[in-house]
C-alpha positions as CSV (number, residue, x, y, z in Angstrom):
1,X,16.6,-0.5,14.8
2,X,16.7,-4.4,15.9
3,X,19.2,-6.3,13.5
4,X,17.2,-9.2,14.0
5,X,13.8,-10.3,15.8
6,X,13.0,-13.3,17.8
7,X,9.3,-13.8,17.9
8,X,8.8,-16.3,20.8
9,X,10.8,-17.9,23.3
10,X,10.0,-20.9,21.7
11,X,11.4,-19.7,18.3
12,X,14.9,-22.0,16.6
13,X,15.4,-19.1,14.7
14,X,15.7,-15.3,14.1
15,X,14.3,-13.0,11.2
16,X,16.5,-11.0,10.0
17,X,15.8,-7.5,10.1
18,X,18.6,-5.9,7.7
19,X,21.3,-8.2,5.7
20,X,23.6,-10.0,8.4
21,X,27.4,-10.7,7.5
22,X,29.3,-13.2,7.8
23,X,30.4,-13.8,11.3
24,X,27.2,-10.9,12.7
25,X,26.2,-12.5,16.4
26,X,22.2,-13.1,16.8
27,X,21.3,-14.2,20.0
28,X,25.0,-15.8,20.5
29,X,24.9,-17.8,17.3
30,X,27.3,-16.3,14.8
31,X,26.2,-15.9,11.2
32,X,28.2,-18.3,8.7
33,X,27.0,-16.3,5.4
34,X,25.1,-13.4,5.1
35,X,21.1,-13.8,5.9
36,X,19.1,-11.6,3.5
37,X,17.1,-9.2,5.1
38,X,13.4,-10.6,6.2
39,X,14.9,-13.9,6.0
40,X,15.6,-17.0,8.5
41,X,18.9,-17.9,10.7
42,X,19.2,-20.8,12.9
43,X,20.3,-20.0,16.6
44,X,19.8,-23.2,17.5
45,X,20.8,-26.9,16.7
46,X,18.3,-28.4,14.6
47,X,18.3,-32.1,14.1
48,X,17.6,-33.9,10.4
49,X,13.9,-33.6,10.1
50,X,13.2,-32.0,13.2
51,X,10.7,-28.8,13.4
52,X,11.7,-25.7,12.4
53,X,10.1,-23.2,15.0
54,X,8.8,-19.3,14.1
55,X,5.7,-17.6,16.3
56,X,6.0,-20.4,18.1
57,X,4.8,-22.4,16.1
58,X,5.9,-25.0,13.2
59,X,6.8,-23.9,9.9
60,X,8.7,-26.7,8.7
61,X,11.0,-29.3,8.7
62,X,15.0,-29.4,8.7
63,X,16.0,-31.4,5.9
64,X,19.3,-32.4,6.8
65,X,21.0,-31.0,10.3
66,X,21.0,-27.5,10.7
67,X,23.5,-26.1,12.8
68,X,23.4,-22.4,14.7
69,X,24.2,-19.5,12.0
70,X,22.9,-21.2,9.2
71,X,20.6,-19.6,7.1
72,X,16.9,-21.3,7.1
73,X,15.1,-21.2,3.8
74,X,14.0,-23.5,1.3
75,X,17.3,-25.4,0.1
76,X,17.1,-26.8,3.9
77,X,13.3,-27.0,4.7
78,X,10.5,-29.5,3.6
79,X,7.4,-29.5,4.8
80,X,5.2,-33.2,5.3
81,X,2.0,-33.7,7.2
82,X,1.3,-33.2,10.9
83,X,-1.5,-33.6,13.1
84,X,-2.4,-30.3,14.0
85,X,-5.1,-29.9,17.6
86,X,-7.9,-29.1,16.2
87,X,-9.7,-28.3,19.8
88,X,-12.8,-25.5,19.0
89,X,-13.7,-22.7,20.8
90,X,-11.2,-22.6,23.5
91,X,-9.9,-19.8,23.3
92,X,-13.4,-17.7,22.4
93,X,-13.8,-14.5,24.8
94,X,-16.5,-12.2,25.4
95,X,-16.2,-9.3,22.9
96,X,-15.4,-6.2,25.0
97,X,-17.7,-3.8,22.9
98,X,-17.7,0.1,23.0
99,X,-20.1,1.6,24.5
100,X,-22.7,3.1,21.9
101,X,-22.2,6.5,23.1
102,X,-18.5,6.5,22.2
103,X,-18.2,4.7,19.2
104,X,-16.9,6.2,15.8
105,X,-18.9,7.0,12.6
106,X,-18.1,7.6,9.3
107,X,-19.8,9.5,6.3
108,X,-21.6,6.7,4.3
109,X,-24.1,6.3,1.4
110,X,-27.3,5.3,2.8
111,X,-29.4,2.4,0.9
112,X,-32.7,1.3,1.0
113,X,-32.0,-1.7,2.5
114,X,-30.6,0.3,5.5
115,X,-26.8,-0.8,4.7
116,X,-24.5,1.7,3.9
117,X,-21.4,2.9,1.4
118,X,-18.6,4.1,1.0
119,X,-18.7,4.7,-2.2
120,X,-21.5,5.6,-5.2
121,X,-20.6,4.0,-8.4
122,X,-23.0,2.7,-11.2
123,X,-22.1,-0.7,-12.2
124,X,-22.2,-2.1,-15.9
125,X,-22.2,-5.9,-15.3
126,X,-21.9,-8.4,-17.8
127,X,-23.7,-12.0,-18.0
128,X,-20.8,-13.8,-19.7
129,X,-17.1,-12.5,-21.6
130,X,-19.3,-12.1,-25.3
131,X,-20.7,-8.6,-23.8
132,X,-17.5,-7.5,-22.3
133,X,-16.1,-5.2,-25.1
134,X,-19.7,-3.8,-25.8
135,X,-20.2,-3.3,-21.4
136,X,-16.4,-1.5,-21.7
137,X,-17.3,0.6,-24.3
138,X,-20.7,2.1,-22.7
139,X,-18.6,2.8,-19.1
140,X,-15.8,4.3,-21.4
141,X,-18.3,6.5,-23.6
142,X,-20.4,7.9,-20.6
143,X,-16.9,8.7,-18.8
144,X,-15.6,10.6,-21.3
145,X,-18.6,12.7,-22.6
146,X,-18.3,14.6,-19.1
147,X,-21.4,14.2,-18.1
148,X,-20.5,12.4,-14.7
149,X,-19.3,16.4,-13.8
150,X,-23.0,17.8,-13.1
151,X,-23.5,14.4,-10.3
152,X,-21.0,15.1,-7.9
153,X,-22.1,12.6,-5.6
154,X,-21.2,9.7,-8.3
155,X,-17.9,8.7,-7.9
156,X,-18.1,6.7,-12.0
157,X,-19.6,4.2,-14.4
158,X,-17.3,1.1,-14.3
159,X,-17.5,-2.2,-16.4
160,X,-17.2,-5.1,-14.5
161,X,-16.3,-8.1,-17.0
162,X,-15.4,-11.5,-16.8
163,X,-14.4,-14.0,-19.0
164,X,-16.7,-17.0,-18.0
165,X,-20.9,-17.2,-18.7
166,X,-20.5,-19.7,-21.2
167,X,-19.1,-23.2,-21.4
168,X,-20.6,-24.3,-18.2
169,X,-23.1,-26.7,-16.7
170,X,-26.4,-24.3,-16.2
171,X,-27.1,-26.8,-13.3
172,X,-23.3,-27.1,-11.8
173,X,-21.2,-25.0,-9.5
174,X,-19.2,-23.0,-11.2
175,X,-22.7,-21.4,-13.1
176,X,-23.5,-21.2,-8.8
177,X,-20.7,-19.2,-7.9
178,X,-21.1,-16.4,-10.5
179,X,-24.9,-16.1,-10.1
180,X,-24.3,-15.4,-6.4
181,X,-21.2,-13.3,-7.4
182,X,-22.9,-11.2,-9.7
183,X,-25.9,-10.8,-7.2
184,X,-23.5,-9.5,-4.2
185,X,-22.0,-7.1,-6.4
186,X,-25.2,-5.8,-7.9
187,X,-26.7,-5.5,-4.2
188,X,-23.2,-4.3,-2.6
189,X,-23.6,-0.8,-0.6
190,X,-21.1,0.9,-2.9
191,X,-24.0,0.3,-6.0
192,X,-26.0,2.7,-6.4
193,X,-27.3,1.6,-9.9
194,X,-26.6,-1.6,-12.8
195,X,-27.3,-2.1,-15.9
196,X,-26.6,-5.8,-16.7
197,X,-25.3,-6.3,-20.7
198,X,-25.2,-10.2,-22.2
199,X,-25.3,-11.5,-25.6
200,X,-28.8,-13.4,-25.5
201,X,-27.9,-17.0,-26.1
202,X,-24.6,-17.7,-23.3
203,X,-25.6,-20.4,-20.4
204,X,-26.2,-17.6,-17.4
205,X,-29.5,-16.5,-19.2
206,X,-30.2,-12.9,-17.7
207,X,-33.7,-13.5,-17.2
208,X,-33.5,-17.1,-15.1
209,X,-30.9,-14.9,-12.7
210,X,-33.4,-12.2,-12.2
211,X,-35.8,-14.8,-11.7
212,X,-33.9,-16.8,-8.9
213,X,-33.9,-13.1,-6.6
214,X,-36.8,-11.5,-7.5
215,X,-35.0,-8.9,-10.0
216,X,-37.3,-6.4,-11.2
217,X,-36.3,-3.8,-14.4
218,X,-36.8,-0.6,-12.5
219,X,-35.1,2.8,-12.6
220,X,-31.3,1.8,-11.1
221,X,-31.6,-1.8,-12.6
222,X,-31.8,-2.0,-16.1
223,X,-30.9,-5.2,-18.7
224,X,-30.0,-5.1,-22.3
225,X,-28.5,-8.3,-24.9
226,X,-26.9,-7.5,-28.1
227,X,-28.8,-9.6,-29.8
228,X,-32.1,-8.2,-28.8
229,X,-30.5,-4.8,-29.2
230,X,-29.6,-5.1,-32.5
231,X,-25.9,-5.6,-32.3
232,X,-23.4,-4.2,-30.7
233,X,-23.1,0.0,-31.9
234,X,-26.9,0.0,-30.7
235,X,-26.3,-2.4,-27.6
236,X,-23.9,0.7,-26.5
237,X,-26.3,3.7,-27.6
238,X,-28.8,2.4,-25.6
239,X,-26.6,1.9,-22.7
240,X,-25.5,5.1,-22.6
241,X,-29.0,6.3,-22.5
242,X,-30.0,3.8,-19.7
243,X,-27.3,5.0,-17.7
244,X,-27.9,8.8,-18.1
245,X,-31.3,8.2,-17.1
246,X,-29.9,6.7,-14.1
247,X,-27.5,8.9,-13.1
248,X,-29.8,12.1,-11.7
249,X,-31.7,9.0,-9.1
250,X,-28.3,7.5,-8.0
251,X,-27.0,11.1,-7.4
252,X,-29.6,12.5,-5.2
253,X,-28.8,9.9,-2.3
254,X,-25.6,12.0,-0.3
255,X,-23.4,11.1,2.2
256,X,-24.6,10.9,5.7
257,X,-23.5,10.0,9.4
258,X,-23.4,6.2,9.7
259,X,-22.1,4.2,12.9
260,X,-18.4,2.6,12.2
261,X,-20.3,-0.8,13.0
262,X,-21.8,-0.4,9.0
263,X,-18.1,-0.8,7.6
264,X,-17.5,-4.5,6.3
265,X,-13.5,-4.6,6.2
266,X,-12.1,-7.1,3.5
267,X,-8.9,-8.5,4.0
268,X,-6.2,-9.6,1.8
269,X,-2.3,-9.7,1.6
270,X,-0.2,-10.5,-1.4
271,X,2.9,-10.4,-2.5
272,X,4.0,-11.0,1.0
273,X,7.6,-10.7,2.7
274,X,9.1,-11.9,5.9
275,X,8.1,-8.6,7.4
276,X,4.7,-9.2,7.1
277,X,3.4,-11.6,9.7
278,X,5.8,-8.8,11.8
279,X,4.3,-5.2,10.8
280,X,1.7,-4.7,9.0
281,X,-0.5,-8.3,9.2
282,X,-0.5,-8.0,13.6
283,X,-1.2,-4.1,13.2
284,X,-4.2,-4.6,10.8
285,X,-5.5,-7.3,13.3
286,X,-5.3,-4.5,15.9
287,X,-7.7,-2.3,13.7
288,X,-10.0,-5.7,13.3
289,X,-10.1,-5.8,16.9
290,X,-10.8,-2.1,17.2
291,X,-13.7,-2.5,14.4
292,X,-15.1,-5.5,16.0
293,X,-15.4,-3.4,19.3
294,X,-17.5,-1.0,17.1
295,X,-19.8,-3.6,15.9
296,X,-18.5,-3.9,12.8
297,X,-17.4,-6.7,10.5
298,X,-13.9,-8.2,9.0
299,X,-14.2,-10.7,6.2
300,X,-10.7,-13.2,6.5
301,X,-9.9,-15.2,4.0
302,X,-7.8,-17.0,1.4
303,X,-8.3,-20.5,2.4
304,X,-4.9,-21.6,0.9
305,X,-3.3,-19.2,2.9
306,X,-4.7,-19.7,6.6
307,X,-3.4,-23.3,5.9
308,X,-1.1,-24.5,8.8
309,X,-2.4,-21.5,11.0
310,X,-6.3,-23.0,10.8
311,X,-6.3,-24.4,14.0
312,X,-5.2,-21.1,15.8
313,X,-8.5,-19.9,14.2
314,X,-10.4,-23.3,14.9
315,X,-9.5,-22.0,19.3
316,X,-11.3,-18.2,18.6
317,X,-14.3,-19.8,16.9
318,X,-17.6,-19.1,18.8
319,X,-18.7,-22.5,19.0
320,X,-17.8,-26.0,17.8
321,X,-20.1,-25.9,14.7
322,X,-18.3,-22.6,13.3
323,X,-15.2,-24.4,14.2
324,X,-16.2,-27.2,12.3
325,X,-17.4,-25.5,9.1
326,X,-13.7,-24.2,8.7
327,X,-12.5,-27.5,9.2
328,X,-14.3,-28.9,5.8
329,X,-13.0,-26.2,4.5
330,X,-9.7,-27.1,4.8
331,X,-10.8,-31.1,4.0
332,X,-11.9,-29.6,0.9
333,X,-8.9,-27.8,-0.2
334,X,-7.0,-30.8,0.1
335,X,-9.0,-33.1,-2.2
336,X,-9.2,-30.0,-4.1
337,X,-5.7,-29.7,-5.0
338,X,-4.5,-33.2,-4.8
339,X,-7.0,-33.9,-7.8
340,X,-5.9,-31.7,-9.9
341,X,-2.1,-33.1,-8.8
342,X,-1.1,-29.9,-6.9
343,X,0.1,-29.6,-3.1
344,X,-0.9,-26.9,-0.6
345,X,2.8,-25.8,-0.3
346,X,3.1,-25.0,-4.0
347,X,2.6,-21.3,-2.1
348,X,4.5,-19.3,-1.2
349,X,5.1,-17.7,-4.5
350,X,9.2,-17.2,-6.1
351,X,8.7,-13.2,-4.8
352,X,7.6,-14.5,-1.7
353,X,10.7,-16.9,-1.3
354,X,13.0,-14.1,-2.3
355,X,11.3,-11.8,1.0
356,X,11.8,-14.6,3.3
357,X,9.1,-17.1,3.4
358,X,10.2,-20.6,2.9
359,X,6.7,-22.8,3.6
360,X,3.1,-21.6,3.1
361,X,2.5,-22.9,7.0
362,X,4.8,-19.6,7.6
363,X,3.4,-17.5,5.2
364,X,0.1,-18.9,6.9
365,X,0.7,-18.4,10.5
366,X,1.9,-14.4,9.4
367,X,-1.3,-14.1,7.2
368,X,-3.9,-14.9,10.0
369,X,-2.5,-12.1,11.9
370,X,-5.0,-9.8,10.1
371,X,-7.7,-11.6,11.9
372,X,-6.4,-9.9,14.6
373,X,-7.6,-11.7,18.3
374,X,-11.3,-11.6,17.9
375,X,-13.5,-14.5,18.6
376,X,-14.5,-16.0,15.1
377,X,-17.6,-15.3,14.6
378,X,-18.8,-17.4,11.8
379,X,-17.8,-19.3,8.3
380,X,-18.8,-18.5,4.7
381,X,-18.9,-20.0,1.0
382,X,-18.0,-17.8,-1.6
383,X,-19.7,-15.0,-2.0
384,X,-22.3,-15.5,0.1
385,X,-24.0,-12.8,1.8
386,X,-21.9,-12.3,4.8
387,X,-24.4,-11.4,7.5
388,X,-22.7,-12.4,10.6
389,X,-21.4,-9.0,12.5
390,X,-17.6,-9.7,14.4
391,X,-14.6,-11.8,12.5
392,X,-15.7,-14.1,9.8
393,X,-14.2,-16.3,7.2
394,X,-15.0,-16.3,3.9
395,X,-13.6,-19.6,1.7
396,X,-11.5,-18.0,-0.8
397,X,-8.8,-19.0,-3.1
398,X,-5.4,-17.3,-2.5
399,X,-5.7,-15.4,-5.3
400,X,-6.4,-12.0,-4.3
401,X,-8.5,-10.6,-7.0
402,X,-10.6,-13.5,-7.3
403,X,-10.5,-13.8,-3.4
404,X,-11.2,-9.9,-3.2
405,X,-13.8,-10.1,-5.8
406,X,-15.7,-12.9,-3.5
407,X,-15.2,-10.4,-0.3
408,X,-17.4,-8.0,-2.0
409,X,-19.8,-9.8,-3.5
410,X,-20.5,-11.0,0.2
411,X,-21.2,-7.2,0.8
412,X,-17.2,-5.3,1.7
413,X,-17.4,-1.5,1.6
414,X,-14.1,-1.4,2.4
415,X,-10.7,-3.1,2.0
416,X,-7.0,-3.6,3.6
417,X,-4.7,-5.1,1.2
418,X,-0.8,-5.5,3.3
419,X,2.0,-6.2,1.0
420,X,5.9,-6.8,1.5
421,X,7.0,-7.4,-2.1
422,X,4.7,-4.4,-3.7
423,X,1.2,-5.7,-5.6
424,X,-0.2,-3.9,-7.5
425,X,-4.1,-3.9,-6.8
426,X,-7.3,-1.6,-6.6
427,X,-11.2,-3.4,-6.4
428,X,-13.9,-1.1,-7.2
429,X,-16.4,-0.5,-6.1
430,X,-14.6,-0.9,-2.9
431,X,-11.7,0.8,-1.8
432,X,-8.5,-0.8,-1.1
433,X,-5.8,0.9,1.3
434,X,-2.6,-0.1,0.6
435,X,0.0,-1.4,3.8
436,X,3.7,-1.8,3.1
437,X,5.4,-4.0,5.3
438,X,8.2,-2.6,5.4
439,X,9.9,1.0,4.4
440,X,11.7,0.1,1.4
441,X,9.1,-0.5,-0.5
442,X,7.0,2.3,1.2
443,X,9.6,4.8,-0.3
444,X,10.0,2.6,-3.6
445,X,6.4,2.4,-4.7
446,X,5.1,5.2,-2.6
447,X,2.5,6.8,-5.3
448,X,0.9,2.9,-4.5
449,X,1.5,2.7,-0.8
450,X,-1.0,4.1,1.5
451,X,0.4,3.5,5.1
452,X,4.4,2.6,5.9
453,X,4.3,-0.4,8.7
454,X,7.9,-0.7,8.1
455,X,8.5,2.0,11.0
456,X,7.2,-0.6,13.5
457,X,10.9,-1.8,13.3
458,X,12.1,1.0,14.7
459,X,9.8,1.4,17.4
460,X,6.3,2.2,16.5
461,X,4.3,0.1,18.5
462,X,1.7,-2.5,16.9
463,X,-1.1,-0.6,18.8
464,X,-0.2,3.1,17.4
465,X,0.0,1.7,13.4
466,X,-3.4,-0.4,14.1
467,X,-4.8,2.9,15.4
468,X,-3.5,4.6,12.5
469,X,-5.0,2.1,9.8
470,X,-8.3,2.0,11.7
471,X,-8.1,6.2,11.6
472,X,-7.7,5.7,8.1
473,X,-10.2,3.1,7.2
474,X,-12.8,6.2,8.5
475,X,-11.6,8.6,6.3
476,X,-11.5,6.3,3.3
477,X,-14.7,5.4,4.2
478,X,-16.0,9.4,4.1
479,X,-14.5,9.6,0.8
480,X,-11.0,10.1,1.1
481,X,-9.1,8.8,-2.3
482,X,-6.3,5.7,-1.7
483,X,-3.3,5.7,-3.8
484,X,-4.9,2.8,-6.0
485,X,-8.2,4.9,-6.5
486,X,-6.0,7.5,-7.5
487,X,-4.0,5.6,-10.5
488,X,-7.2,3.7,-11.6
489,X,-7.1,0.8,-10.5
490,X,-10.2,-1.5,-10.3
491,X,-12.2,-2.3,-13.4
492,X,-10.0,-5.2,-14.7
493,X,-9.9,-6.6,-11.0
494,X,-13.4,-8.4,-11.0
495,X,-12.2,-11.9,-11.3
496,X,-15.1,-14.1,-10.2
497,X,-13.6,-18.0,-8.8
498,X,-14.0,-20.0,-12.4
499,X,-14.1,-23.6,-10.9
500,X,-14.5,-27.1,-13.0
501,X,-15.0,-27.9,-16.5
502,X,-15.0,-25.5,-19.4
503,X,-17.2,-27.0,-21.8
């Protein structure tokens, strides 16, 4: 194993692959205290407020001289703004699709709208936090009266809850985001029937939502309020009953051969480490490429957290106007967080910092890696419908259950979630494989940790680990369990974006 890494030629500095001691040689400058592994050494002069260089490109500034053998991080680095060359579409390249007759499939769920699953839960949504208890306690009930046993091709009842509904302009954004929210995940693949609970007087009135999409009460969509019900003991009988009528309809549709161009891959990191822009980010990108050659589709996002690298993605974008689109994006993150007296850099995170990233314009540049090289192929609000096939971005905050939860209201089936520090996360109805970014934390939380990127350190090749991640995303798609699926996780992770006033 490499001591130490050197990205680019253009690179100031080295990443430290294990600890280095005092007086350890990288690259001919000489270590003068130990460098934490996944963490930053100078092997170069760097002038007072001069760039400090990592893939090539910048990450920072040097806050006072740095000299060669000093360890980089944030007692020496500021960050201020820079023009970045925004030039669009330069870089876009013809996709080089697989041929039809030699592209991969998976076993999917099969909808009437033609889309396809990976998964066959039935959803109890909830039109504001007053019905959240009463939505838990009808999943809960039907779970443990066993019935789910005679419908093998159900994989559960989960509540989705939330803690918004109420307090909010009925004509205003935030009341926008969650009805498009709460549409996605009602219409995602991995649905296969809902029963929506409310109160009967909250601000995101059940019946105007139906209204706005053309909702119908039919056999796998069914409504109920408290109020109307009679309170909450007879809110929850009648769930129970609704669902169990459901459940014989949403388990006659069986798994089926679908064409890997029906995945929609979500992507997320969190609790990132120096490693990550290194292992597992670059080696997911590989398995976006791969998918992309299917004719498939891979949902970026995080807007915080493509900051600094946006312009890389502003050369792949199809055309100017996609190009464009991400742009305003970014515009509007910074007015964004300057009202509300914030700063773009106040990521990375402490656990971040303490696995190596010092700015979030390096956490940035190693986060777009799971974009992978792909032309972007278009730009998305949150939770929209994604219906653009190739790489697209969806605006997201960094927050990766709220970010997740937009992914799959915009129709995910499927998710990727790297990590270098060890989050904790699972998103149903979709399912989330797990990347460490490096072996440590493979072996330390390995009843969490689906695939070990770490070993691309000692010589696994980017292309074999995106291989393997793409080999997995097929079987997870057929039904294979993750290691998050396995614990649990996923019915407290529905976070939808809660943005402006609470009234």
């Amino acid at each position: 194993m490499a001591r130490y890494l050197k990205l680019t030629d253009a690179d100031n500095i080295v990443v430290a692959v294990e600890p280095l001691a005092v007086g350890d040689t990288a690259e001919n400058a000489q270590a003068g205290k130990r460098i934490p592994r996944g963490h930053k050494m100078a092997i170069a002069a760097i002038a007072k407020d001069a760039p400090i260089i990592k893939y090539g490109q910048v990450i920072g500034f040097a806050r006072d001289a740095i000299i060669p053998g000093e360890w980089v991080h944030e007692h020496n680095v500021y960050l201020h703004d820079f023009d970045r060359d925004y030039q669009y579409g330069v870089d876009a390249r013809p996709t080089d699709y697989i041929e039809p007759e030699n592209r991969q499939t998976f076993q999917g769920y099969k909808r009437a709208s033609g889309k396809y699953g990976t998964r066959n839960y039935i959803a109890v949504l909830t039109s504001v936090n007053c019905s959240a208890s009463a939505s838990r306690f009808i999943a809960e009930q039907v779970t443990r009266s066993g019935i789910l046993d005679d419908y093998p091709n159900i994989d559960g009842v989960i509540s989705l809850v939330h803690g918004t509904g109420c307090g909010l302009d009925v004509d205003g954004e935030a009341y926008e985001l969650l009805k498009r929210t709460q549409w996605g995940f009602a219409t995602n693949p991995n649905v296969g029937g809902v029963l929506m609970v409310g109160l009967g007087c909250e601000a995101f009135q059940i019946p105007r939502w139906m209204d706005f999409y053309g909702i119908k009460e039919e056999a796998t969509f069914r409504t109920l309020t408290i109020q109307a019900a009679g309170g909450t003991r007879r809110t929850v009988e009648q769930g129970v009953e609704a669902i169990r009528d459901m459940l014989p309809i949403v388990n006659r549709v069986g798994r089926s051969t679908a064409p890997a161009s029906e995945l929609m891959l979500a992507l997320q990191c969190g609790g990132s480490d120096g490693y990550s822009g290194i292992t597992a980010n670059p080696a997911l990108g590989i398995a976006v490429d791969r998918l992309v050659a299917e004719g498939g589709t891979a949902i970026l996002s995080e807007t915080p957290e493509i900051y600094g690298a946006e312009h890389l993605l502003m050369r792949r974008a199809v055309d100017k106007g996609v190009g464009e689109q991400l742009a305003e994006r970014i515009r509007w993150w910074e007015q964004y967080t300057a009202k509300h007296d914030m700063e773009m850099n106040n990521n990375p995170s402490p656990g971040n910092k303490m696995g190596g990233l010092t700015t979030i314009l390096e956490k940035s540049l190693g986060a777009a890696a799971k974009g992978g090289s792909t032309n972007l192929a278009g730009v998305f609000n949150y939770a929209d419908a994604v219906t653009q096939k190739g790489l697209v971005f969806m605006d997201t905050p960094g927050y990766d259950p709220v970010s997740a939860t937009g992914q799959i209201a915009g129709g995910a089936n499927v998710l990727c979630f790297t990590t270098g520090r060890g989050s904790a996360f699972g998103c149903k109805p979709t399912p989330s494989i797990k990347l460490a970014s490096n072996a440590y934390l493979f072996e330390q939380m390995t009843e969490d940790m689906d695939i070990n990127c770490g070993d691309i350190l000692e010589g696994v090749s980017l292309q074999q680990k995106g291989d393997e991640i793409f080999a997995r995303i097929l079987e997870v798609a057929s039904g294979a369990r993750t290691k998050s699926e396995a614990l649990g996780y996923g019915d407290s992770e529905f976070v939808p974006w809660s943005i402006g006033a609470t009234m």
